[in-house]
VOBA-1610 file (N, C-alpha, C; in pm, whole numbers, padded with zeros to 5 digits, always signed):
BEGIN
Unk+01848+02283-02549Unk+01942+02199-02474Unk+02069+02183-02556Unk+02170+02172-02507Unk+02289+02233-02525Unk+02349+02049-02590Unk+02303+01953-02565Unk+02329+01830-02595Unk+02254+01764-02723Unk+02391+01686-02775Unk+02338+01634-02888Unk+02221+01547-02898Unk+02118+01575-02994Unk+02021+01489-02950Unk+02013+01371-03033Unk+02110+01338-03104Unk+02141+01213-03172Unk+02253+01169-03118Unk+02292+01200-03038Unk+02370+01113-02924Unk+02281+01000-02840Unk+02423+00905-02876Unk+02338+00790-02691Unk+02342+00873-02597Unk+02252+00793-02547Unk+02229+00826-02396Unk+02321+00799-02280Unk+02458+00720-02326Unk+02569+00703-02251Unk+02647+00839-02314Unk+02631+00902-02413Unk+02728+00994-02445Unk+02696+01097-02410Unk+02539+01139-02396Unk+02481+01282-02341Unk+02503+01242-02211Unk+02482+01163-02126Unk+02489+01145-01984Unk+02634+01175-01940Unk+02728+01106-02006Unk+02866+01145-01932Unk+02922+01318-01975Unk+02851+01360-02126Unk+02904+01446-02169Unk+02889+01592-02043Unk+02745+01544-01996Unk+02631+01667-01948Unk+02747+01665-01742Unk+02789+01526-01749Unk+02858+01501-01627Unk+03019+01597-01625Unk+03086+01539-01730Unk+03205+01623-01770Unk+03254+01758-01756Unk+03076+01815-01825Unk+03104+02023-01823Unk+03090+02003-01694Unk+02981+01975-01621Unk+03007+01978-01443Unk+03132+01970-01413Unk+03212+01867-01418Unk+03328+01864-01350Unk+03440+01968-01381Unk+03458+01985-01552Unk+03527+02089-01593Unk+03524+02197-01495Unk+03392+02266-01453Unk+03415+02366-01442Unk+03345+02403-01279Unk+03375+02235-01211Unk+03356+02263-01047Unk+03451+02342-00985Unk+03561+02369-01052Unk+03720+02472-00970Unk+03639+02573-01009Unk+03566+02637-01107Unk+03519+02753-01175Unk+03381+02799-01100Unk+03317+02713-01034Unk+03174+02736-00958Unk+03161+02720-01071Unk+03035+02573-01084Unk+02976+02550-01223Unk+02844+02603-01249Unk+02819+02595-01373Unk+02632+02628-01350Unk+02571+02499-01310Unk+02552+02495-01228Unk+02502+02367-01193Unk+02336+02360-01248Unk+02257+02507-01254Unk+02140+02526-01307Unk+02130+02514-01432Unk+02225+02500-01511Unk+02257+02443-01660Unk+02247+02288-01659Unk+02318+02220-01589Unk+02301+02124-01587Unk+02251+02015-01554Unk+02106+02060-01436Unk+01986+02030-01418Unk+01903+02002-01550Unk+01888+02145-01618Unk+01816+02127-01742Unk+01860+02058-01780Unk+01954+02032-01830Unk+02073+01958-01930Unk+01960+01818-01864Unk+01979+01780-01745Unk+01962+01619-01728Unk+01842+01635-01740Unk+01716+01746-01711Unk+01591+01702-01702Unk+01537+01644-01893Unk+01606+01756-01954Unk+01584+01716-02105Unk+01585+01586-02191Unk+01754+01537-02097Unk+01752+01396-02118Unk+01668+01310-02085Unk+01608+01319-01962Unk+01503+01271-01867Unk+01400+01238-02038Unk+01339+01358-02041Unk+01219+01353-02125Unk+01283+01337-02219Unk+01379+01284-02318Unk+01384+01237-02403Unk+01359+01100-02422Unk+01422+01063-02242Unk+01428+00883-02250Unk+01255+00870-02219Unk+01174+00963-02149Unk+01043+00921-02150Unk+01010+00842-02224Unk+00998+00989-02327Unk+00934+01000-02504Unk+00973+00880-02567Unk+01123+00790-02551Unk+01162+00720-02603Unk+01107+00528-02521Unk+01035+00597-02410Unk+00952+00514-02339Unk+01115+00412-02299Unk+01173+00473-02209Unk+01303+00431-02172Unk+01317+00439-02019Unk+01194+00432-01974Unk+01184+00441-01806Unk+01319+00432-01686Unk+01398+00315-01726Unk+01531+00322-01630Unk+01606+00435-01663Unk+01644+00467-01780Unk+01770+00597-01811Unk+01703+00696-01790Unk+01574+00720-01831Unk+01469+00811-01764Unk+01533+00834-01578Unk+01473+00757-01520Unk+01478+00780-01353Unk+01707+00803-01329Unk+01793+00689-01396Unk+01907+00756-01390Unk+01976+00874-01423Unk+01858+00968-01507Unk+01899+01116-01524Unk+01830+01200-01421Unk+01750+01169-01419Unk+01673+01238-01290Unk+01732+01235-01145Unk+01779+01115-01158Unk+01851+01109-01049Unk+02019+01236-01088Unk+02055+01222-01140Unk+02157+01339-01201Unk+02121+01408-01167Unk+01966+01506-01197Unk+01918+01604-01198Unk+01913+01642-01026Unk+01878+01558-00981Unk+01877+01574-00798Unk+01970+01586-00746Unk+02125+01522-00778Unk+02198+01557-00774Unk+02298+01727-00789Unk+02222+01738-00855Unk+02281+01897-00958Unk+02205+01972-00846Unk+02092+01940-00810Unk+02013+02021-00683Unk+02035+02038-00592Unk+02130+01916-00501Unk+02159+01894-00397Unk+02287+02000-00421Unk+02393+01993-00489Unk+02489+02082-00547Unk+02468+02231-00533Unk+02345+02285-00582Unk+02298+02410-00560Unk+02254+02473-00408Unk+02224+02326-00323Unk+02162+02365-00198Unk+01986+02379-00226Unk+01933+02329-00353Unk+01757+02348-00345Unk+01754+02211-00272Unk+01697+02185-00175Unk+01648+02086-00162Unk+01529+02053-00152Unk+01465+02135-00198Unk+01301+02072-00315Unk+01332+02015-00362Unk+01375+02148-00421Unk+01431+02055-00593Unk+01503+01956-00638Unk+01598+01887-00557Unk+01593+01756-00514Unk+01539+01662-00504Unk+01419+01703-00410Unk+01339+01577-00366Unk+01255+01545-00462Unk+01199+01666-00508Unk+01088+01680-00673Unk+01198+01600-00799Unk+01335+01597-00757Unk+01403+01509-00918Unk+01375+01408-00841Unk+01424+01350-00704Unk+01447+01204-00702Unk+01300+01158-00662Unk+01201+01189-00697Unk+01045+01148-00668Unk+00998+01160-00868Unk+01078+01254-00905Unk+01027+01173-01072Unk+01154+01040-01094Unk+01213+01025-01021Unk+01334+00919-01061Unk+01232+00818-01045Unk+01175+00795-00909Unk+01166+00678-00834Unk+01021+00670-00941Unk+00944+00706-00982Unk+00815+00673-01077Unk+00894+00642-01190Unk+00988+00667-01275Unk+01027+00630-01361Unk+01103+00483-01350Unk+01167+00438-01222Unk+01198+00298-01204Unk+01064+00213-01170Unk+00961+00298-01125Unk+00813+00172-01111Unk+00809+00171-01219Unk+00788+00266-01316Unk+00774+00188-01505Unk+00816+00157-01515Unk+00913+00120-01518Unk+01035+00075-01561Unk+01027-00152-01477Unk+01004-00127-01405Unk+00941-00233-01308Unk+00841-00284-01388Unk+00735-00227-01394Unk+00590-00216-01462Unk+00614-00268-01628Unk+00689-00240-01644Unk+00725-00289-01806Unk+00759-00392-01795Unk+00851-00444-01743Unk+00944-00584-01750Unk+00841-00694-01686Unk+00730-00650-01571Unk+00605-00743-01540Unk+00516-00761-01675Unk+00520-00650-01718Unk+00381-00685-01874Unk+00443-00759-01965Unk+00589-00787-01938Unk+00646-00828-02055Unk+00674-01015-02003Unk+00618-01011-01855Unk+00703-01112-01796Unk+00815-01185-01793Unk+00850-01053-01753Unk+01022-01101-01716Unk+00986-01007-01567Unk+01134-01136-01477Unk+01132-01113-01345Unk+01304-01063-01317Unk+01347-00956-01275Unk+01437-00929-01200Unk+01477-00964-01098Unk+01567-01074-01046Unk+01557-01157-00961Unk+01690-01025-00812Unk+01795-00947-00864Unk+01855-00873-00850Unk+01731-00746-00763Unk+01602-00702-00848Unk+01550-00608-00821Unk+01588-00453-00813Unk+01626-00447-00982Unk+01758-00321-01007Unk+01656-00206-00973Unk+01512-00222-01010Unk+01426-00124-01087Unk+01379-00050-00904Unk+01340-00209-00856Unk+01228-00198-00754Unk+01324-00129-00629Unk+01444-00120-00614Unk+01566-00090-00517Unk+01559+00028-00515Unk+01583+00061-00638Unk+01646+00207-00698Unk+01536+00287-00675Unk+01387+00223-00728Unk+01251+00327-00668Unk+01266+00401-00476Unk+01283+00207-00424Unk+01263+00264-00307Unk+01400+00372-00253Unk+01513+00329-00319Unk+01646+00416-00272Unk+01609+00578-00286Unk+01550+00633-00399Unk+01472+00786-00477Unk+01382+00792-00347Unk+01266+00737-00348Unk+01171+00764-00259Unk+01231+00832-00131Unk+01318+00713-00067Unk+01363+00782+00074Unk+01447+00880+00053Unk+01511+00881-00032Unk+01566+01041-00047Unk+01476+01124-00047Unk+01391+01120-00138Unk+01290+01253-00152Unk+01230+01257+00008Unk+01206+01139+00070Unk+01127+01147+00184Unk+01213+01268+00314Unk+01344+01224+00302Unk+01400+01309+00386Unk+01432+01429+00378Unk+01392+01518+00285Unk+01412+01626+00257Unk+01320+01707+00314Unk+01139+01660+00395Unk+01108+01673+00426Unk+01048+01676+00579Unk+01006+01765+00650Unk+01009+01840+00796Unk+00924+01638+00855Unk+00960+01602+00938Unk+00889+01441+01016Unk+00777+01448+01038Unk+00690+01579+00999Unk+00524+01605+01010Unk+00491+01601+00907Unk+00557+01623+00800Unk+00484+01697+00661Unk+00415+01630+00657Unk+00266+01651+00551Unk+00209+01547+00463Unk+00240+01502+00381Unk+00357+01536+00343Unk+00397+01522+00201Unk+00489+01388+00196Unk+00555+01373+00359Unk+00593+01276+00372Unk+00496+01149+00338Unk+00368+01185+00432Unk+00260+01074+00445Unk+00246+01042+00308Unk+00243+01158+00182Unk+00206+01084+00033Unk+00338+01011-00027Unk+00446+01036+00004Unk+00551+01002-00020Unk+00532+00813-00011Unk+00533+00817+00135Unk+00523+00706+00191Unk+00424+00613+00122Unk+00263+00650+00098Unk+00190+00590+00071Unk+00178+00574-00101Unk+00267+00635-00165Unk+00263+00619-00290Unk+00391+00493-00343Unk+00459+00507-00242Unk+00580+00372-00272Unk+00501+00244-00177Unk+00403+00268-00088Unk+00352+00127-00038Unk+00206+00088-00157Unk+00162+00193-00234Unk+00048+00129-00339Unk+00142+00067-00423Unk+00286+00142-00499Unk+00325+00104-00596Unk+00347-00023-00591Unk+00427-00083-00453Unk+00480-00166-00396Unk+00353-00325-00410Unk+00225-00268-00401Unk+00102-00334-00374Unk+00064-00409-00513Unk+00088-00277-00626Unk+00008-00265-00748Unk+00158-00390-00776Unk+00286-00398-00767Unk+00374-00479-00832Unk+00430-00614-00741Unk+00280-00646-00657Unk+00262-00773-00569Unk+00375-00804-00476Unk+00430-00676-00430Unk+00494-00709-00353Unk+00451-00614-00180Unk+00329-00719-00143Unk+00256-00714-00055Unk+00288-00666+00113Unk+00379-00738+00132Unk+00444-00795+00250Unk+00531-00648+00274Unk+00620-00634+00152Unk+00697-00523+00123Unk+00645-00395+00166Unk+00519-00349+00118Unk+00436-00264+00146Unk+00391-00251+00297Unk+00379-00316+00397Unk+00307-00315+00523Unk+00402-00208+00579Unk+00517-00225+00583Unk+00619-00132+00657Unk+00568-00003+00616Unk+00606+00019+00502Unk+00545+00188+00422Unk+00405+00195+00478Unk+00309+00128+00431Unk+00172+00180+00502Unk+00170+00198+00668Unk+00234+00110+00721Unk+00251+00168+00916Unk+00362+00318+00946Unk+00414+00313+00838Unk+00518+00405+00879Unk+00394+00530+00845Unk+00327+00538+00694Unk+00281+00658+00654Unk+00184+00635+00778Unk+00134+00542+00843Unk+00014+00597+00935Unk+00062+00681+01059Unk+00185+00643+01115Unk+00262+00753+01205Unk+00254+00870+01168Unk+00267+00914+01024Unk+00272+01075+01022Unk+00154+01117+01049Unk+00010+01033+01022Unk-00120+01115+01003Unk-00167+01138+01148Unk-00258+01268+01163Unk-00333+01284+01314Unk-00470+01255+01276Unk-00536+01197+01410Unk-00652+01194+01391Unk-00749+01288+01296Unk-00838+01161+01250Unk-00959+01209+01158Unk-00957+01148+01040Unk-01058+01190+00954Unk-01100+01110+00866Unk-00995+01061+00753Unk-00865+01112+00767Unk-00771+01002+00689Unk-00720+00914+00742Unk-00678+00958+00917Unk-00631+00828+00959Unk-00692+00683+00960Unk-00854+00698+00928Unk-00920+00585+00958Unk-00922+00552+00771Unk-00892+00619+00714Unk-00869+00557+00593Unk-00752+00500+00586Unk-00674+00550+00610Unk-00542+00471+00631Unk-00536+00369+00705Unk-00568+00331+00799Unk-00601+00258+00876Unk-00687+00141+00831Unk-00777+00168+00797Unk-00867+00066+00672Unk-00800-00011+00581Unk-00677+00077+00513Unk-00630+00039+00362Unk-00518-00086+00441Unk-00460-00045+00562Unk-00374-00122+00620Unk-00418-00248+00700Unk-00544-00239+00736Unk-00661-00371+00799Unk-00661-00499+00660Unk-00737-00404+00564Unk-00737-00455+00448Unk-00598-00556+00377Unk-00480-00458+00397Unk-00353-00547+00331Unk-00304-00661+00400Unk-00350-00618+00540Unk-00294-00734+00661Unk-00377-00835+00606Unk-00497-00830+00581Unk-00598-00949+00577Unk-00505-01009+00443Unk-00488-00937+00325Unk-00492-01009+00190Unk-00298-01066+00185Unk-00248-01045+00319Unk-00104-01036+00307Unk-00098-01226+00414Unk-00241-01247+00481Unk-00304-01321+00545Unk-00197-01316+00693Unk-00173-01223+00733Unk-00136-01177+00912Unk-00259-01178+00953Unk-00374-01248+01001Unk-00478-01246+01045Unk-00492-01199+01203Unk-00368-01240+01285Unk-00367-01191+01394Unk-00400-01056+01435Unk-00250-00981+01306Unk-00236-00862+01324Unk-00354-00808+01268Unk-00408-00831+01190Unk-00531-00744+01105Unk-00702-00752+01219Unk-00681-00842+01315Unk-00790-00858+01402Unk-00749-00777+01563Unk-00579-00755+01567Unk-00545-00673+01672Unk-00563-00489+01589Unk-00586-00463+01480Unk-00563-00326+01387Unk-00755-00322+01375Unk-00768-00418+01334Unk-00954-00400+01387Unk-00980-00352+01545Unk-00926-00438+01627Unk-00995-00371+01746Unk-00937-00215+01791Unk-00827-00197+01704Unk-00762-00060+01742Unk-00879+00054+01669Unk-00919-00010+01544Unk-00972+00066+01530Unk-01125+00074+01550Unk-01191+00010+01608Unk-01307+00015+01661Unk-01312+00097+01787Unk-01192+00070+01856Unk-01200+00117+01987Unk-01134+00296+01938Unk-01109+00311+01876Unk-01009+00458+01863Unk-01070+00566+01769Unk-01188+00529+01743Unk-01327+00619+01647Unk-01461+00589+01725Unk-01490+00724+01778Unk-01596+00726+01823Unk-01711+00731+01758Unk-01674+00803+01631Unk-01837+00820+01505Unk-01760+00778+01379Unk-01751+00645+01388Unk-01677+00585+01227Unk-01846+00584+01166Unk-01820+00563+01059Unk-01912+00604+00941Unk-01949+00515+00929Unk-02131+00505+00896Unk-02189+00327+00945Unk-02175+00222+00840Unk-02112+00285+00689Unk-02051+00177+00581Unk-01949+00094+00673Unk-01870+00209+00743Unk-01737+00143+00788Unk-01742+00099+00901Unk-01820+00098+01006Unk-01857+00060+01091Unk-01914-00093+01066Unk-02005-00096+00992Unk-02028-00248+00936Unk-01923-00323+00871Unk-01824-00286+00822Unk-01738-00320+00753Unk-01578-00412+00851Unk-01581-00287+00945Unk-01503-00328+01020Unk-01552-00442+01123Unk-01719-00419+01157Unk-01744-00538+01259Unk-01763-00653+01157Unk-01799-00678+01083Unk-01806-00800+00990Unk-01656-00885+01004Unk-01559-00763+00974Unk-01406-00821+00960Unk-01379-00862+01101Unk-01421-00838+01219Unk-01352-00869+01359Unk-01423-01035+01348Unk-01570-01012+01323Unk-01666-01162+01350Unk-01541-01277+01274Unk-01557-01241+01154Unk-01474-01347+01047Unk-01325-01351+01117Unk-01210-01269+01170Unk-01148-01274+01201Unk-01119-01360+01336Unk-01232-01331+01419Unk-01194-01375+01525Unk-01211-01498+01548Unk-01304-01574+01439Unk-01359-01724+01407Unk-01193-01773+01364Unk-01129-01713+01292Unk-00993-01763+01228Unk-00873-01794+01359Unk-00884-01638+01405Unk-00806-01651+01469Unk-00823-01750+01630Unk-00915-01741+01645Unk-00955-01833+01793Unk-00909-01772+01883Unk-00884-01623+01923Unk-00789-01598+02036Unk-00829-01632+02182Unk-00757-01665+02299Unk-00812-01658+02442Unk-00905-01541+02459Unk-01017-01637+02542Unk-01126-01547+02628Unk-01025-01408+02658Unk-00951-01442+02747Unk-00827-01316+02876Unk-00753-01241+02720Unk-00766-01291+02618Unk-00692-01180+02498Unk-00825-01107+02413Unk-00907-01137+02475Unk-00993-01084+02415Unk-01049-00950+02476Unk-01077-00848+02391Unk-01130-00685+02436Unk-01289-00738+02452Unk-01284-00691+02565Unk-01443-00673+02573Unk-01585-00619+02482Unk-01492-00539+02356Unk-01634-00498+02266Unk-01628-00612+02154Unk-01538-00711+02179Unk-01537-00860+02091Unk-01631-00959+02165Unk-01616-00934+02265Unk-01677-01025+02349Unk-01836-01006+02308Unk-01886-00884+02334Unk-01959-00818+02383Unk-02048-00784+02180Unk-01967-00792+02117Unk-02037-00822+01950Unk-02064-00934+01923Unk-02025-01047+01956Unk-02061-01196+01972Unk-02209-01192+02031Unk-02211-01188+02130Unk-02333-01188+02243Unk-02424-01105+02210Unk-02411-00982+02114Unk-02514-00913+02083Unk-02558-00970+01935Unk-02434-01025+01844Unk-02491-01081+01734Unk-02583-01176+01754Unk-02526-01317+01850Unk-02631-01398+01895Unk-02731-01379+01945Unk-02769-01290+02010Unk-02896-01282+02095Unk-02960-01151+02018Unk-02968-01111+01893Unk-03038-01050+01817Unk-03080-00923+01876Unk-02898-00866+01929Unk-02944-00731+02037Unk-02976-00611+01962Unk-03051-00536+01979Unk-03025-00399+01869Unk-02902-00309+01958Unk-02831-00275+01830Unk-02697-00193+01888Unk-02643-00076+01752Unk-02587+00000+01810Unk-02561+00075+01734Unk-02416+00021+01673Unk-02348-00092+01748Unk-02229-00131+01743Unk-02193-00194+01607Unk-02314-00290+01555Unk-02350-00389+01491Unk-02442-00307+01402Unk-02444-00217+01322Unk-02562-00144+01194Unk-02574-00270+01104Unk-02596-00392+01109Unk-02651-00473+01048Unk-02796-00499+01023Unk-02797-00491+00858Unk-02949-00520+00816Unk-03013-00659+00878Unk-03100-00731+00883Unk-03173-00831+00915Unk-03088-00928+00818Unk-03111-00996+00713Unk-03028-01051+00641Unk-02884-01055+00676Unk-02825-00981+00676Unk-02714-01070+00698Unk-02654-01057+00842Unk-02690-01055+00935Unk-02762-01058+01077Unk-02762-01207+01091Unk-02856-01251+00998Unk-02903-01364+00984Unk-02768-01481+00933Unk-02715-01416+00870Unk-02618-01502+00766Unk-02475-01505+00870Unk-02452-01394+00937Unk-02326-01439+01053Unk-02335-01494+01139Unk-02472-01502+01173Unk-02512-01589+01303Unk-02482-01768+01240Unk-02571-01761+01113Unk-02506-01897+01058Unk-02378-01924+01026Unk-02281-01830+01017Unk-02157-01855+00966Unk-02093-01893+01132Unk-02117-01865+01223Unk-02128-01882+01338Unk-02084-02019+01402Unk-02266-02066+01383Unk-02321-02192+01474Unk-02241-02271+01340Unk-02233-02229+01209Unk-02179-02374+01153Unk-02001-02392+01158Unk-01958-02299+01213Unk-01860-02270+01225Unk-01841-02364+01375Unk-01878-02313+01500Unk-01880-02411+01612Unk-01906-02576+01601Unk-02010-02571+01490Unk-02022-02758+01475Unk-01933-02764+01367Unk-01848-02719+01330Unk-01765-02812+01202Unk-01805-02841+01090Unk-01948-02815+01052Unk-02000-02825+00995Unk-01962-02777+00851Unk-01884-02807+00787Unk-01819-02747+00667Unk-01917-02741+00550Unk-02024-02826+00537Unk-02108-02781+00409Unk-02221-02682+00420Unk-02233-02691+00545Unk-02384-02543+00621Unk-02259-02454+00570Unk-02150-02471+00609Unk-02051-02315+00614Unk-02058-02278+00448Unk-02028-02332+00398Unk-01984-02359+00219Unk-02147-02269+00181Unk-02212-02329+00198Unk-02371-02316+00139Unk-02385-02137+00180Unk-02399-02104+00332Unk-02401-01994+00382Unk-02294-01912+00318Unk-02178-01941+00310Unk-02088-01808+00242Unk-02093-01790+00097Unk-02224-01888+00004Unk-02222-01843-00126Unk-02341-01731-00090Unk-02415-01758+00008Unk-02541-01647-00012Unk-02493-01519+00041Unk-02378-01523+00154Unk-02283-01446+00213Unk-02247-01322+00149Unk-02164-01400+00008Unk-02077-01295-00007Unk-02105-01157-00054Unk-02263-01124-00119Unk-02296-01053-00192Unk-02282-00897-00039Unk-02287-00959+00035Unk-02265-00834+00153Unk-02117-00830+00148Unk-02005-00823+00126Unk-01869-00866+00163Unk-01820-00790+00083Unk-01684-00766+00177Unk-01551-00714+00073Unk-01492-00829-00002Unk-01396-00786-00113Unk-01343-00897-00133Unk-01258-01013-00014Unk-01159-00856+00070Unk-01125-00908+00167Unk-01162-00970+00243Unk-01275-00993+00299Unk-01424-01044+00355Unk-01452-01174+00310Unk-01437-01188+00175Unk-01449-01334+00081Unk-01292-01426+00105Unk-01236-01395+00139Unk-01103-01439+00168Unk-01063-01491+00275Unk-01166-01431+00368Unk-01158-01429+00550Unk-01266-01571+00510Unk-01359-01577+00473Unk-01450-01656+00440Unk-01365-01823+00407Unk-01344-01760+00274Unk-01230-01875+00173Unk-01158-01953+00340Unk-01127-01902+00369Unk-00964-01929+00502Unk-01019-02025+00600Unk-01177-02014+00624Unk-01243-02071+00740Unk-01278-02137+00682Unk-01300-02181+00600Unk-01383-02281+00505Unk-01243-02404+00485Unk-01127-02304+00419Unk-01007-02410+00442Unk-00966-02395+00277Unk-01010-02315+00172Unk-00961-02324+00067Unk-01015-02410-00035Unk-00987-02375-00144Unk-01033-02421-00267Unk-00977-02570-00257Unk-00924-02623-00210Unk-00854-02785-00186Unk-00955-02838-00101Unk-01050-02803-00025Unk-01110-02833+00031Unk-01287-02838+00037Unk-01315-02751-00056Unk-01444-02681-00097Unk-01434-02629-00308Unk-01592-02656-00304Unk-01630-02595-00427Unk-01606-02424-00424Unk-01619-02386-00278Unk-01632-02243-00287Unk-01489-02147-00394Unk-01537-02058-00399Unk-01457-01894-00479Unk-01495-01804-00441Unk-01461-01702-00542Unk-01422-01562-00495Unk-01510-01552-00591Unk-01501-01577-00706Unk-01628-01529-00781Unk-01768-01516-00735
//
């Protein structure tokens, strides 16, 4: 690399900018000066310098876009945007808060660049998408994330990822506490898989029971296979709907009837023996009906 490497990183950055310009009347090498920024890139790694890291990279995408690659583009501004989540990721371990959100902006600004470089089917979009709604997740910004996870579920077609996707997004609604929406995304997906998998099949009817206790919706808003899982839980129907063991069969029916009488300490008592069947998410749906730790001995533990 053609740059000093005991130079700042303000002096290699503008220097590596400069020969570009020099010699844009000249048709520059612009493939010179890709390297040029990716080098810097990995210097600021190495130097565990995550922001000047992702602002050379971003250079580097630039220099691509210049050439007409637009991969190669999207591949710089998709290492940019991971280098501003570290970069994010550092300043949380260190606790300090960016109230501005220089790090978390600039990720998502990279991301959608890289995103558009790609055909509105790709998959690549779908990982695109779903890798800025985990990051988004992993740096508690929850709420933030729902958009990215509905958007990445538009790209996917049926089958066994959409119902993972679909899951991961049931799941965030619950812990983001949209209970509505996460009990209208349950019945979508009960009703829209004909052979869901009987982990997930139990998983998801557990979440409608608990949900629908929260939510209280009208009889007339209610889908008939809600209706119709109630009435088979109570009356101890065998169904393929409901793959529930005997035990805890037993334990929703009580979460149930103590739920209808108000009964807040039957409820409390029942969701400690509860939870060992449960998602966390599940323990939360629990926590919510119960009314919270202000109100109960109960936890998550």
């Amino acid at each position: 690399m053609s740059t000093d490497l005991n130079a700042s990183f303000d002096e290699q950055y503008i220097n590596i900018n400069t020969k570009l310009k020099k010699r844009f009347l000249r048709k520059p090498n612009v493939s010179e000066a890709t390297n040029e920024f990716i080098g810097l890139a990995i210097q600021c790694e190495h130097s565990e310098q995550p922001s000047f890291a992702g602002q050379t990279y971003v250079g580097a995408a630039k220099c691509e876009a210049l050439a007409g690659n637009h991969l190669g583009e999207a591949e710089q501004y998709l290492a940019a945007a991971r280098q501003f989540i570290k970069a994010e990721q550092k300043l949380l371990a260190l606790k300090f808060y960016s109230p501005d959100r220089e790090n978390i902006e600039a990720a998502i600004g990279c991301f959608m660049q890289a995103l558009s470089k790609y055909p509105e089917k790709s998959p690549i979009r779908t990982s695109i998408l779903m890798e800025l709604a985990n990051d988004l997740v992993t740096l508690n910004h929850k709420l933030e994330a729902l958009a990215y996870y509905e958007e990445a579920l538009d790209t996917v077609s049926e089958g066994a990822m959409k119902l993972m996707y679909m899951m991961n997004l049931h799941n965030l609604l619950i812990e983001c506490g949209k209970f509505d929406d996460a009990l209208q995304l349950g019945n979508k997906i009960y009703h829209s898989n004909k052979k869901i998998p009987e982990g997930i099949l139990t998983e998801i009817q557990v979440s409608r029971i608990l949900l629908a206790l929260l939510v209280e919706p009208d009889e007339d808003s209610k889908p008939q296979s809600l209706k119709q899982l109630f009435i088979d839980l109570m009356n101890d129907t065998e169904t393929e709907a409901i793959p529930f063991n005997t035990d805890l069969r037993l334990k929703l029916q009580s979460i149930v009837i103590s739920h209808a009488a108000a009964d807040v300490q039957s409820l409390i008592s029942v969701a400690e023996d509860t939870k060992v069947y449960l998602t966390l998410q599940q323990v939360d749906l629990l926590r919510a009906l119960i009314g919270g730790d202000k109100n109960s001995n109960y936890n998550r533990d």
